[in-house]
N, C-alpha and C positions, 0 to 999 in steps of 0.2 A: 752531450759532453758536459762534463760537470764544470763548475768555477775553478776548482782549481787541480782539475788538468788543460783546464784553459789556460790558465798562467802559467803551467808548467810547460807547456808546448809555447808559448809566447819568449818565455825565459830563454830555454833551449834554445830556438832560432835568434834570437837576439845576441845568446852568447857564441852562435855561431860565427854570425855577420863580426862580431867584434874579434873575432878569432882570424875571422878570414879579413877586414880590415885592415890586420898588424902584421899580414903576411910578409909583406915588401923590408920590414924588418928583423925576423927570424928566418929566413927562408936559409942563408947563408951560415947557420950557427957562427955567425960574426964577433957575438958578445960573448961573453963571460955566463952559465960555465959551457966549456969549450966540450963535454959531452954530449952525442946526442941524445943518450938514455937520460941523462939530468937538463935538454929540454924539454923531452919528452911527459920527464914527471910534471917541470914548469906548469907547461900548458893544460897537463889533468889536472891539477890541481886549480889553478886560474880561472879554466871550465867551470869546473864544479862549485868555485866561492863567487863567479860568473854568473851562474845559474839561481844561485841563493841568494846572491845580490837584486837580482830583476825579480825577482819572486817576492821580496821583501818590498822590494819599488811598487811592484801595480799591487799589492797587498794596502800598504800606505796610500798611494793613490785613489786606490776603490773608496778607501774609506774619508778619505777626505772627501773626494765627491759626494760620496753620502750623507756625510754631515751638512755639504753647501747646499741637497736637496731636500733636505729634511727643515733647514732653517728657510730657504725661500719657504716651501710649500705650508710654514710654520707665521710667515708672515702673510702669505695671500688669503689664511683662512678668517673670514666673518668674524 
């Protein structure tokens, strides 16, 4: 499995959990708008900038790490 269908499967289930999370909050279409096809867009759409969100995150992430590995292993050298 490549890098980044690793984040991409990481992303996915993450924006799942945060989906299912906010459950106890849209489950009732309680809010505004009072359609369920205009929750429905909501929540696709939320996914999906969800998705690109965490993908941007462990993207930034990887690379910080790498930088903090690069400079240790920059200062243990002779």
């Amino acid at each position: 499995m490549s890098q980044r269908t690793a984040d991409l499967v990481i992303s996915v289930l993450a924006s799942v959990v945060s989906i299912a999370l906010s459950w106890p909050y849209w489950r009732a279409f309680e809010y505004a708008p009072e359609s369920p096809l205009a929750w429905y867009l909501y929540f696709a759409l939320g996914f999906v900038l969800a998705v690109y969100v965490f993908q941007v995150f462990i993207g930034r992430l990887r690379e910080l790490f790498g930088h903090e590995a690069s400079a240790h292993a920059h200062d243990t050298e002779p």
